[in-house]
C-alpha positions as CSV (number, residue, x, y, z in Angstrom):
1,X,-22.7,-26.0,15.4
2,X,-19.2,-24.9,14.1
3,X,-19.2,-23.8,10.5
4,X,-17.6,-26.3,8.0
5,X,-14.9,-24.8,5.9
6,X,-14.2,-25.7,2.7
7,X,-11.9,-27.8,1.0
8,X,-8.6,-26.6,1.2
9,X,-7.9,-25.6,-2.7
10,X,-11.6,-25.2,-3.8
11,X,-13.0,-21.6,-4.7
12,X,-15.7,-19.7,-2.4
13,X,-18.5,-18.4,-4.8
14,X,-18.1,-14.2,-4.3
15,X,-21.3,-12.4,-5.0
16,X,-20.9,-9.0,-3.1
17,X,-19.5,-6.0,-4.4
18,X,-17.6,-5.4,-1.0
19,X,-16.1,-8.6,-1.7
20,X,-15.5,-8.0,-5.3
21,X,-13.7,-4.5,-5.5
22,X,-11.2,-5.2,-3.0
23,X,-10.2,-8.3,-4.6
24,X,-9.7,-6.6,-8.0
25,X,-8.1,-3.7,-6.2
26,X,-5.6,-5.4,-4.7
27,X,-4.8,-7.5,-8.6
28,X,-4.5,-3.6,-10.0
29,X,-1.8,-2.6,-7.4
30,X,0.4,-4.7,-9.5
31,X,-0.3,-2.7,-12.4
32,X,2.8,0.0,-13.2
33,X,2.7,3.1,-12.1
34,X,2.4,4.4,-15.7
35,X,-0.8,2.3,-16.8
36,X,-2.5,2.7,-13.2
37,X,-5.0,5.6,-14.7
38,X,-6.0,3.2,-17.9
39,X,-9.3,4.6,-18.8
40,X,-10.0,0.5,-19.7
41,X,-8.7,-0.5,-16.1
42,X,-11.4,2.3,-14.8
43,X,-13.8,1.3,-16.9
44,X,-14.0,-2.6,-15.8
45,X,-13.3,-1.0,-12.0
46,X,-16.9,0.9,-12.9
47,X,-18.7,-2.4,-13.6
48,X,-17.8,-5.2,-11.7
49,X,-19.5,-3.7,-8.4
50,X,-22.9,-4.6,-10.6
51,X,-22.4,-7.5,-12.2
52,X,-20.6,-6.6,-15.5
53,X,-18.5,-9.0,-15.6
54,X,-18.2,-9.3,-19.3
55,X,-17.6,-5.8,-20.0
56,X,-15.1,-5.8,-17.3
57,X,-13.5,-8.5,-19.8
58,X,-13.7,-6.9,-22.8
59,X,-12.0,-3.6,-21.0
60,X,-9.4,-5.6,-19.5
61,X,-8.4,-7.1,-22.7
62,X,-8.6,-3.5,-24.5
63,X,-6.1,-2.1,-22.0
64,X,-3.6,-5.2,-22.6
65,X,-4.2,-4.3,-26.3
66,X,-3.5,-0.8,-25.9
67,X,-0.6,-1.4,-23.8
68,X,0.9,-3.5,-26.6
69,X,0.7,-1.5,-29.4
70,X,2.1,1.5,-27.2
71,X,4.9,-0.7,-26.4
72,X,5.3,-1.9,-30.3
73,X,5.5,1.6,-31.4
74,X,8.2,2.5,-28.8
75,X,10.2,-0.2,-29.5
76,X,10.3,-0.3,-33.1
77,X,7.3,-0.1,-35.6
78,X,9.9,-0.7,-38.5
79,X,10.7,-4.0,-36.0
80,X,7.2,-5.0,-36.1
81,X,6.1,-4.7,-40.1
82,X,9.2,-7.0,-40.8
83,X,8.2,-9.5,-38.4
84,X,4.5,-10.3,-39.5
85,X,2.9,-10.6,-42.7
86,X,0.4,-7.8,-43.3
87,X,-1.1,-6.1,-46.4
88,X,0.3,-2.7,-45.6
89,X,3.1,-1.0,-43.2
90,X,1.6,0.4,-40.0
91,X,3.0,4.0,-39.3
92,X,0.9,5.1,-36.2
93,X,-1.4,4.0,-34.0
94,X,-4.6,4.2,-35.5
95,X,-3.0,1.7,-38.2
96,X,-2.9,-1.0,-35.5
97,X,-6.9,-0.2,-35.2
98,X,-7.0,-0.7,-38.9
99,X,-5.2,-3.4,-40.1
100,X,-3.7,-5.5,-36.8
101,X,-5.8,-8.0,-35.5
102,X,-5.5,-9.3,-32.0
103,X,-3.7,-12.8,-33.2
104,X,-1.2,-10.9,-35.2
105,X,-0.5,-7.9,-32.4
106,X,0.2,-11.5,-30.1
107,X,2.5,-12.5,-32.8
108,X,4.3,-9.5,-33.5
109,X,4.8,-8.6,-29.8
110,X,6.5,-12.0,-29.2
111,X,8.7,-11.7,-32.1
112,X,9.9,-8.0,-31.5
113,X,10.8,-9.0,-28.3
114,X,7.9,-6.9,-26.0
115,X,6.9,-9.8,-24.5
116,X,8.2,-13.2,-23.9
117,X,7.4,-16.9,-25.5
118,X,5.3,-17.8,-22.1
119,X,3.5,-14.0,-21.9
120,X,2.2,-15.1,-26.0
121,X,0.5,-18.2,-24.6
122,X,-1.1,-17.2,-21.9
123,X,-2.2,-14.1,-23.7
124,X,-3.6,-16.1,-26.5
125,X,-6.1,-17.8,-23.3
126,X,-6.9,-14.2,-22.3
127,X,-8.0,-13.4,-25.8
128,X,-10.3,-16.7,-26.4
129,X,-11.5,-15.6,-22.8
130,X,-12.3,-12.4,-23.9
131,X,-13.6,-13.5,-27.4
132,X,-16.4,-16.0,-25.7
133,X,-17.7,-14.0,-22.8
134,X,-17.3,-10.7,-24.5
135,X,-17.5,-11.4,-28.0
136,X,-20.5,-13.7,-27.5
137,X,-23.6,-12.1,-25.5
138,X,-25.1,-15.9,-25.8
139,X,-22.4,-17.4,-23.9
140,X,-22.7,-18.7,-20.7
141,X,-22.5,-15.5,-17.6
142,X,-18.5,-15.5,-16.6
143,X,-18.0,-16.1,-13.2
144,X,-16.1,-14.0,-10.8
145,X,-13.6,-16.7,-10.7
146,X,-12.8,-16.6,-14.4
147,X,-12.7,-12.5,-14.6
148,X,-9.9,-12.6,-11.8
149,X,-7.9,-14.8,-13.5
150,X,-7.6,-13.1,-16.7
151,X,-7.3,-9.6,-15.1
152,X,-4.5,-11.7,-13.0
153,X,-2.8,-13.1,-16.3
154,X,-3.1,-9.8,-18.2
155,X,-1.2,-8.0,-15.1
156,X,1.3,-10.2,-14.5
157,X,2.5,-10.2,-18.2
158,X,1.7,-7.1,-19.7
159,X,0.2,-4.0,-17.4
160,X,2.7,-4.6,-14.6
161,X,5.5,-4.9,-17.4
162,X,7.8,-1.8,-18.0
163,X,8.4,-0.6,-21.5
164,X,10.6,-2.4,-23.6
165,X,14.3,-1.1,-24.1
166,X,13.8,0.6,-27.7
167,X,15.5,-1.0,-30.7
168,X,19.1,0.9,-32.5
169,X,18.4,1.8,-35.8
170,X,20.9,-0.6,-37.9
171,X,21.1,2.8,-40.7
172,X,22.2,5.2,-37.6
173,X,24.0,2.9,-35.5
174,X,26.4,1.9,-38.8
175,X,26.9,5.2,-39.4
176,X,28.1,6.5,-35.5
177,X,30.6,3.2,-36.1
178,X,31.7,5.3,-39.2
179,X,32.8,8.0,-36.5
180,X,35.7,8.5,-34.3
181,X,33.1,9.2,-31.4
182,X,32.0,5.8,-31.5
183,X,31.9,4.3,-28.3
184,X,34.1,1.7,-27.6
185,X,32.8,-0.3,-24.0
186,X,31.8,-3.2,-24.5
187,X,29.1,-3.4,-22.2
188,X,27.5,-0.8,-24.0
189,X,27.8,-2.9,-26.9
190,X,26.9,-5.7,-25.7
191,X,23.5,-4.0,-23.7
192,X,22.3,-2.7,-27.5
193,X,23.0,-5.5,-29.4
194,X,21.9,-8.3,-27.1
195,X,18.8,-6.8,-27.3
196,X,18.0,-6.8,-30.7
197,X,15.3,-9.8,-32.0
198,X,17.1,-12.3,-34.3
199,X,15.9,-10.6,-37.5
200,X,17.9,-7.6,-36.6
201,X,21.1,-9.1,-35.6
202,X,21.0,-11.2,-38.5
203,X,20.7,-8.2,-40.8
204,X,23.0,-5.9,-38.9
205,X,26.0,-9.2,-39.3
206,X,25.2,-9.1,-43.0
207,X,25.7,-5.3,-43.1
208,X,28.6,-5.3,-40.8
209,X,30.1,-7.6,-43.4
210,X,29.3,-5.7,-46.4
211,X,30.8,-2.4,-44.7
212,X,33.7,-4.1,-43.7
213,X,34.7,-5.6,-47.6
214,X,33.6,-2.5,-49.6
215,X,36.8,-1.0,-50.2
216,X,35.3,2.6,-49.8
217,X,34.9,2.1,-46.0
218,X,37.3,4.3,-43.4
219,X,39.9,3.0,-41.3
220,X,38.0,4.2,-38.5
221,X,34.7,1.9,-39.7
222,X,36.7,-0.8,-40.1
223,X,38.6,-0.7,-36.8
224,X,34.9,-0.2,-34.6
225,X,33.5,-3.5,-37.0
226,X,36.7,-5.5,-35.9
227,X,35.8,-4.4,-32.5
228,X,32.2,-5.1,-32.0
229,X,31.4,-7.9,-34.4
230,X,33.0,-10.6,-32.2
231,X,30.3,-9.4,-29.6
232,X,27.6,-9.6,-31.9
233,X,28.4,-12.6,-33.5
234,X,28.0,-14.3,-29.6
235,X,24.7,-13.6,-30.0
236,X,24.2,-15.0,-33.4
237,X,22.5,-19.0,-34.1
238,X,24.9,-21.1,-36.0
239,X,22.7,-20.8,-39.1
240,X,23.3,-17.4,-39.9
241,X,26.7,-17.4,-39.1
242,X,27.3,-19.3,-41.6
243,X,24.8,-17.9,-44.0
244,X,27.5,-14.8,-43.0
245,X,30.3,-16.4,-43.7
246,X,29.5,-18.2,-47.1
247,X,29.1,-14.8,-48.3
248,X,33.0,-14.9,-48.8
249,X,32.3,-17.7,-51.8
250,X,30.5,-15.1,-53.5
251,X,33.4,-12.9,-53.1
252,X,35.5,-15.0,-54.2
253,X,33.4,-15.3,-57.2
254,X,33.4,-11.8,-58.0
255,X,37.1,-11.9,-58.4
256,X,37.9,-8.4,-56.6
257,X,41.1,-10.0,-54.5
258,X,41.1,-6.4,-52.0
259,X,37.3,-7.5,-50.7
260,X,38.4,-11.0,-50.7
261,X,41.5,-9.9,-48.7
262,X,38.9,-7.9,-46.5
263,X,36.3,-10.9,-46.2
264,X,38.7,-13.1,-44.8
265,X,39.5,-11.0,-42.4
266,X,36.3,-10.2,-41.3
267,X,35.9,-14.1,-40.9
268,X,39.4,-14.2,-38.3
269,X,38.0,-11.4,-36.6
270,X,35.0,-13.3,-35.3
271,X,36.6,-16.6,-35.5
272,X,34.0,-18.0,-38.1
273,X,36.6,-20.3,-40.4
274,X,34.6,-23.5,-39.1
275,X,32.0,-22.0,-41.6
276,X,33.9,-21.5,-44.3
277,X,33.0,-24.0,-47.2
278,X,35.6,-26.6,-48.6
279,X,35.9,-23.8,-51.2
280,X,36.8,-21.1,-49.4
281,X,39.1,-23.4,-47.4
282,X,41.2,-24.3,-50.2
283,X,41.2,-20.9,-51.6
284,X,43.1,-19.6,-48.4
285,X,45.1,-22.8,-47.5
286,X,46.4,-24.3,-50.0
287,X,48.6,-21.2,-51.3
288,X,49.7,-20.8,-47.7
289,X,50.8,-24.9,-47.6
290,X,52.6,-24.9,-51.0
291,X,54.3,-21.5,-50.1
292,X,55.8,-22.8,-46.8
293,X,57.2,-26.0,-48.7
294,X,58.9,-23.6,-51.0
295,X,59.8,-21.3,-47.7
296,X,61.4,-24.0,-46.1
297,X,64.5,-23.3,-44.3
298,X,63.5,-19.5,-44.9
299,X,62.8,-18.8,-41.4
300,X,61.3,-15.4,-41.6
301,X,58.9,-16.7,-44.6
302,X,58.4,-19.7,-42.4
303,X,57.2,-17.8,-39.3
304,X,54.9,-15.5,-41.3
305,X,53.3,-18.5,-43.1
306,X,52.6,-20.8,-40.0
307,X,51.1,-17.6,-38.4
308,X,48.6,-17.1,-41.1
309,X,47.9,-21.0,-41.0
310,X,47.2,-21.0,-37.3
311,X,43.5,-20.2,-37.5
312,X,42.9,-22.7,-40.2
313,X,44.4,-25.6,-38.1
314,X,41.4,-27.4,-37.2
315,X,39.7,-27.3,-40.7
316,X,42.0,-28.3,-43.5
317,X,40.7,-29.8,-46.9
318,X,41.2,-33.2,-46.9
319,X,42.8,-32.9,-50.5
320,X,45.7,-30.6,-48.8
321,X,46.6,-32.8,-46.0
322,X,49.1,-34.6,-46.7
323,X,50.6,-31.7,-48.0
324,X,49.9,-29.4,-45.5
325,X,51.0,-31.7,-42.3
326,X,54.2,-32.9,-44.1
327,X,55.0,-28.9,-44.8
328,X,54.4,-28.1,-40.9
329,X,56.6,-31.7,-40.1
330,X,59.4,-30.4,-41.8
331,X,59.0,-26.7,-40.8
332,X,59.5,-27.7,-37.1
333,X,61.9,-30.7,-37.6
334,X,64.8,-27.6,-39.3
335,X,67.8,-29.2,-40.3
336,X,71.4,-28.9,-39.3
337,X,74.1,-26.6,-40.3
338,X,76.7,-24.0,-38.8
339,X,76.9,-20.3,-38.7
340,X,78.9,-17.3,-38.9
341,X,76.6,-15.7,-36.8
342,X,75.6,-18.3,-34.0
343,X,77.2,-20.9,-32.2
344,X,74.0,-23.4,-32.6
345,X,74.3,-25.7,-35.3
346,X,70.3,-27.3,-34.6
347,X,68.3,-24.3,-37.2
348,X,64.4,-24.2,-37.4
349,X,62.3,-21.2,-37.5
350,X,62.0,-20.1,-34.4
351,X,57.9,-18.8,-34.0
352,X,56.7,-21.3,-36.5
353,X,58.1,-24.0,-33.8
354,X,56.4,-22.4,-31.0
355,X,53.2,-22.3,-32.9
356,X,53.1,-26.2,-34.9
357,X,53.1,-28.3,-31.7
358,X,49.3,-27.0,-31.1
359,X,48.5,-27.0,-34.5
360,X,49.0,-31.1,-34.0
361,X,46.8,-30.3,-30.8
362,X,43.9,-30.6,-33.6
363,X,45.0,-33.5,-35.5
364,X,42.3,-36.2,-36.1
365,X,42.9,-40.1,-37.1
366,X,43.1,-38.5,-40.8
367,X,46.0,-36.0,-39.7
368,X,47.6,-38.8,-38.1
369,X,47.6,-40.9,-41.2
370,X,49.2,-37.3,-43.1
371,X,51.9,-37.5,-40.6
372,X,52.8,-41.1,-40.8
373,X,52.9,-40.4,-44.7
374,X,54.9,-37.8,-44.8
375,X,58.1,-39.4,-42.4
376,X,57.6,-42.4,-45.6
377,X,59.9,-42.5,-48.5
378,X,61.0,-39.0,-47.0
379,X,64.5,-39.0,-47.5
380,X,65.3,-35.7,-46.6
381,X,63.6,-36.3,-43.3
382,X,65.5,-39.2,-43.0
383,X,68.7,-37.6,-43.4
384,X,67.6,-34.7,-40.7
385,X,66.7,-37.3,-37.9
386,X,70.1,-39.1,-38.4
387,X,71.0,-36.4,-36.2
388,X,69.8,-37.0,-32.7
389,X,68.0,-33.2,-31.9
390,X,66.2,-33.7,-35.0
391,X,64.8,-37.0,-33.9
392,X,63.9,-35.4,-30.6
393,X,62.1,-32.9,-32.5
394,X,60.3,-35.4,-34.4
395,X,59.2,-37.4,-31.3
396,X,57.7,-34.0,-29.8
397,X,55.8,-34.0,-32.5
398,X,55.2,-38.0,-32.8
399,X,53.9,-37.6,-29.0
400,X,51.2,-35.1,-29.7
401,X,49.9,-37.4,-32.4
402,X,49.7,-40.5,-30.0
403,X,47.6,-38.4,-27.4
404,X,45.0,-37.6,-30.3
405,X,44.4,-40.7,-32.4
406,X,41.5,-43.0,-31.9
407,X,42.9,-46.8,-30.5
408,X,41.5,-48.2,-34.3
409,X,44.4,-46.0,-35.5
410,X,46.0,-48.5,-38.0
411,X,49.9,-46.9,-37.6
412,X,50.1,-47.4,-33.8
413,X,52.8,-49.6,-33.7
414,X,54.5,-46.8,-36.0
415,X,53.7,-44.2,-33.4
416,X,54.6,-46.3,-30.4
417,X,57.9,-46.9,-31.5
418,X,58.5,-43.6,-32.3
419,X,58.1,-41.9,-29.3
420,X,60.0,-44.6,-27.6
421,X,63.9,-43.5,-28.0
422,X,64.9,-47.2,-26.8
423,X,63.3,-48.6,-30.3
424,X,64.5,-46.2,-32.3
425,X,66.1,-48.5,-34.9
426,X,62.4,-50.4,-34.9
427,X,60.7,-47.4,-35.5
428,X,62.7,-47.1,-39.2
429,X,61.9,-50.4,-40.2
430,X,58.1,-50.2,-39.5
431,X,58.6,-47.5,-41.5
432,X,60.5,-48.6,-44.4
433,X,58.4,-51.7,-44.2
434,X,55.0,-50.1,-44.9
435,X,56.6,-47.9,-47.5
């Protein structure tokens, strides 16, 4: 009679050592090269050949445990007390014997980064395994079945893992930046800061900022911050950057105008001004908008003004709009006039123009509404337009605005008829009509 096989997928009860070894042999060869010679690994190799399965568990679990705090300590020990809550700092090793429980050394691991959020879970099963059968002389015998798999699980996600890359220290690393030997590649940046858990990257952005606005910082300091910030910040969760970049309210606060000065530009360097508060916003903006009205026809003052506004395009106080978007309108509309110097007679300020057309790239419904009230009862505008390039130039603009408002837009017709030279003489009475 031919022998029946069994199911496909169900498990054939092992009971022979000859069977046994070579199945847990060929599980170890996983195991790197480094933590082959485990005395806990030779231990459980000792007593599975008669029967031992539960101290074959407990020694598997004391070499994952083992590995794991050898791995802690290489990465960063000062890592691991600021990620879990304990009674005391651990120093050495023997203070993980004292103080660190199994959950905890879970817990830590996963935050500092030595092993990942699926390597906690099923580590947390190998523990319970090992807490039951090993723990727990009156529990039921462990089968073969069940001692594979957690010497399986344990391998795959800790005793085959290398060693972790070890963490900078934030105190040394500031102070190389402070140096002229700093090194300046970014992939080297990037390797030994994308590496670093959440808690360090959000304290090294908090000190990067504090060395950048403290007025006693080098050139050189500065220059290596402007430089690697933007790399870090890529890395960063949109809470704390802008838990960063509120900080500039409390400068502002303090009333020292060089760290403000600084802190600003800290912000432009890692384009955070989306997380600048309404505060800050108006603080920067809104001298910038009333200088360029004053500026206007000043082409030099106007270039350098709509340069500094450029960044701050896409997040203006509501309170400032009007004023801001009527500033930029007439900015880039110029005005007429003749010269000694050249034969043009249409004037505007030559970079600002080049710049305002995608500063309008941003504008919203609200902008829109700006724009529309700033060509109102705007008789100076009215007087610039009479002259044909100046209407073109206001059309540009009155195009750019079109493309961005929504279709419940309630100046459409106003828009329409702008950017339509045949209606021309329609466009000034919807205009005057709404006044």
């Amino acid at each position: 009679m031919a022998k029946k096989e069994a199911p496909r997928g169900s498990v054939v009860p092992v009971t022979d050592a000859k069977t046994i070894v070579p199945l847990f042999t060929k599980a170890l060869e996983q195991v790197r090269e480094d933590a082959q010679d485990s005395q806990y690994l030779e231990e459980a190799m000792r007593v599975l050949p008669v029967g031992g399965y539960r101290s074959a568990i407990g020694s598997v679990w004391n070499a994952v445990v083992d590995d794991l705090r050898n791995k802690i300590i290489y990465r960063s020990v000062e890592l691991f007390n600021k990620s879990v809550n304990l009674p005391r700092q651990i120093k050495e090793y023997e203070d993980f014997q004292n103080f660190v429980n199994d959950d905890v050394l879970i817990e830590g691991a996963y935050k500092t980064g030595v092993i990942g959020w699926e390597a906690s879970k099923m580590l947390k099963q190998a523990k319970e395994t090992r807490h039951v059968f090993d723990g727990h002389p009156r529990s039921s015998e462990p089968s073969i079945v069940k001692v594979l798999s957690m010497l399986e699980d344990c391998v795959k996600y800790v005793l085959s893992e290398p060693y972790p890359s070890q963490i900078i220290d934030i105190t040394d690393y500031l102070s190389q930046m402070a140096a002229s030997t700093y090194d300046r590649n970014e992939i080297g940046i990037e390797n030994a800061l994308s590496d670093l858990p959440d808690i360090y990257k959000n304290e090294l952005a908090n000190r990067l900022f504090s060395a950048y606005v403290n007025e006693g910082s080098s050139s050189v300091l500065r220059s290596n911050i402007e430089f690697s910030a933007p790399i870090l910040w890529e890395f960063l969760g949109k809470d704390i950057k802008q838990q960063v970049i509120r900080r500039i309210d409390q400068e502002i606060a303090a009333g020292n105008v060089n760290k403000i000065t600084l802190s600003f530009e800290f912000a432009s360097h890692v384009d955070g001004q989306r997380f600048l508060s309404v505060h800050s916003r108006m603080y920067k903006i809104a001298p910038l908008v009333s200088d360029l009205r004053k500026a206007q026809d000043d082409w030099d003052k106007e270039n350098a003004l709509v340069r500094e506004l450029v960044p701050y395009a896409a997040y203006i106080p509501e309170r400032i709009l009007d004023a801001y978007v009527k500033a930029l309108t007439m900015t880039y509309v110029g005005y007429v006039g003749g010269s000694a110097r050249f034969s043009r007679t249409d004037f505007y300020a030559d970079g600002a123009a080049l710049r305002i057309p995608k500063m309008f790239q941003t504008f919203d419904d609200k902008a829109a509404a700006a724009f529309i009230t700033a060509m109102r009862g705007n008789t100076e505008l009215r007087n610039r337009i009479k002259t044909p390039s100046k209407m073109t130039r206001l059309r540009s603009l009155g195009k750019i605005v079109l493309e961005k408002v929504s279709t419940k837009f309630t100046d459409l017709d106003i828009l329409n008829a702008l950017v339509d030279p045949a209606v021309e003489k329609k466009f000034i009475t919807l205009l005057d009509k709404r006044a």
